[in-house]
N, C-alpha and C positions, 0 to 999 in steps of 0.2 A: 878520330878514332879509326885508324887505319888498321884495319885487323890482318892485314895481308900484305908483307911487306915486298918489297923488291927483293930481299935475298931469297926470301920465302918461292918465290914463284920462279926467280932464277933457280932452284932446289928442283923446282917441278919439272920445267923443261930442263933440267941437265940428267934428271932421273927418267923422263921420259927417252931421250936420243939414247941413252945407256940401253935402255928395253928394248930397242927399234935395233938399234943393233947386235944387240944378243941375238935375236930372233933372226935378224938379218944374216948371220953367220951361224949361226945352229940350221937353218935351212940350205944356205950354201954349201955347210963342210958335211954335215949329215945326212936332212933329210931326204934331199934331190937325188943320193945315190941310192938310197932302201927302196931296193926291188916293191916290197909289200906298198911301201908309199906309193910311189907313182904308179900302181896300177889299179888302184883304193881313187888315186884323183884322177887316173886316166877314166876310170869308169862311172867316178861322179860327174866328170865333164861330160862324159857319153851321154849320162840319165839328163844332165840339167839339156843338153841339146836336141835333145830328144821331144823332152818334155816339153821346149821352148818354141818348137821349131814354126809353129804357126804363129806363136806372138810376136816373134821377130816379122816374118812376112806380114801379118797385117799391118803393124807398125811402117814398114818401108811401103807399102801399098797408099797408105792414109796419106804419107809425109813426104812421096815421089815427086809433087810438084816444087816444093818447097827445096828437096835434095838435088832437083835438077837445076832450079835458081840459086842454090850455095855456090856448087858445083861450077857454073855458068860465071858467077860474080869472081867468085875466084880466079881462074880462067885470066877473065880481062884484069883484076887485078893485078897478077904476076904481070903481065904484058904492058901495065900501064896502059891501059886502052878503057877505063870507067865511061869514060862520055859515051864510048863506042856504044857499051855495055847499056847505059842511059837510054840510048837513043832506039839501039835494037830493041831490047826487052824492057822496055817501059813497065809492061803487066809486073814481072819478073823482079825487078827493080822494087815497084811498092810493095809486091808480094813481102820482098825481107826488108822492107822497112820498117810494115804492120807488123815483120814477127819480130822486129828489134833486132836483129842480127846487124845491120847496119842503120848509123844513125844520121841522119841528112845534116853534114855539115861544112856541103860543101853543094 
């Protein structure tokens, strides 16, 4: 008792990509030029950054150690230089392994 067919649900997603892009170009050819809009979202962006501006800082204050071992691991990965990276920052290393970001499989 298959209540939900394949055309059915190809129905959904071909009705859905149809919405996405209406809104995708009603925002492009309209609303991006109306004065009244972008100044309506230039000043909700103002209030939300406003309103934000210490949640973001504690958040990068908490998570510094960990953004400077992403930061660090990347780094030697562009360079091809992991082991290097191993060998230097050992703490740094497990630090993102505990957080899952990289998985030991190598």
């Amino acid at each position: 008792m298959d209540l939900i067919t394949d055309e059915y649900i190809q129905k959904l997603v071909n009705d859905h990509k149809k919405k996405l892009q209406y809104h995708r170009d009603r925002y492009n050819n309209i609303r991006k030029h109306d004065e009244e809009f972008m100044k309506k979202n230039r000043d909700r962006a103002k209030a939300h950054y406003e309103n934000n501006k210490q949640k973001k800082k504690e958040y990068y204050e908490t998570n510094k150690e960990l953004m400077n071992a992403k930061a660090s691991y990347k780094y030697y990965l562009k360079n091809d230089k992991v082991d290097k990276f191993k060998e230097k920052y050992n703490d740094r290393y497990e630090l993102l392994v505990n957080a899952g970001f990289i998985t030991e499989s190598s």
